[in-house]
Structure formats: C-alpha cells, structure tokens
N, C-alpha and C positions, 0 to 999 in steps of 0.2 A: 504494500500500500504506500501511494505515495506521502510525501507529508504536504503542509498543506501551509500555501502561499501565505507570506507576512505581509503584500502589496499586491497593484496590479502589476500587469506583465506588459502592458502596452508602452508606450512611450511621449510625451508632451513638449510641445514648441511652439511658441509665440512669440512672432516678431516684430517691432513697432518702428517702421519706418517714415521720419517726416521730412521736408525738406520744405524751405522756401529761396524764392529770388527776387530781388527787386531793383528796376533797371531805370535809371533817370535821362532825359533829355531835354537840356533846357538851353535856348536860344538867348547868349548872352549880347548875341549885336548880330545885322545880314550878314554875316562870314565869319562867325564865331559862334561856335556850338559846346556848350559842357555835356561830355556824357560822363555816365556814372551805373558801377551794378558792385551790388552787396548780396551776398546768400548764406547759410547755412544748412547744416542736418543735422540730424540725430537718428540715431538707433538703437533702438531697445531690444535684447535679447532674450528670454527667460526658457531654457531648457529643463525637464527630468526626461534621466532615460531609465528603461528597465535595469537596475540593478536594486530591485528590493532583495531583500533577505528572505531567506526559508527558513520555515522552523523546521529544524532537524528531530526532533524529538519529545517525549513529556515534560521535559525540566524546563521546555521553551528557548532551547539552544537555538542559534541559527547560524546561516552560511549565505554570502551573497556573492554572486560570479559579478565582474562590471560587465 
C-alpha cells in the first residue's frame, strides 16, 4: 500500500507582467522640435513546484524528491 501524499502533486505559476511608455513631442519654434520617451517594467514571478513530502509511515515521517 502506498502511503499517502502530505500535498498536491501538480505544480503552480503566476506571472505578472506590466510595462509602460510614454513618448513626448513638443514644437519649440518652425524648425525646432523636442522629443522625448520614458518607460519602465516590472515582473512578478511566484512559483511552487511538486516537491511536497510523503509521509513514509505511522510516526508521520516523510520524504520529499525536488
């Protein structure tokens, strides 16, 4: 008999990706132009993967492979 899982066996991933840009053009005289461009990101990562533990037996011992 096998023993009997301490977690699930699947695996969990979520990922939070934003970015912005922001790009300027402003007309400082007929033949003079300012441009201008600003941006950032970020990224959010939050993983579990299967490596819960097994209870190996009654004492409640376990064993976990990664």
């Amino acid at each position: 008999m096998d023993a009997p899982c301490a977690g699930e066996t699947w695996e969990y991933s979520d990922i939070d990706d934003r970015g912005g840009l922001l790009r300027l053009k402003y007309d400082l005289a007929d033949h003079v132009t300012l441009f201008g461009n600003v941006g950032g990101g970020l990224t959010g990562v939050e993983r579990s993967f299967a490596s819960a533990p097994t209870i190996t037996n009654g004492r409640g011992d376990t064993s976990a492979t990664p």
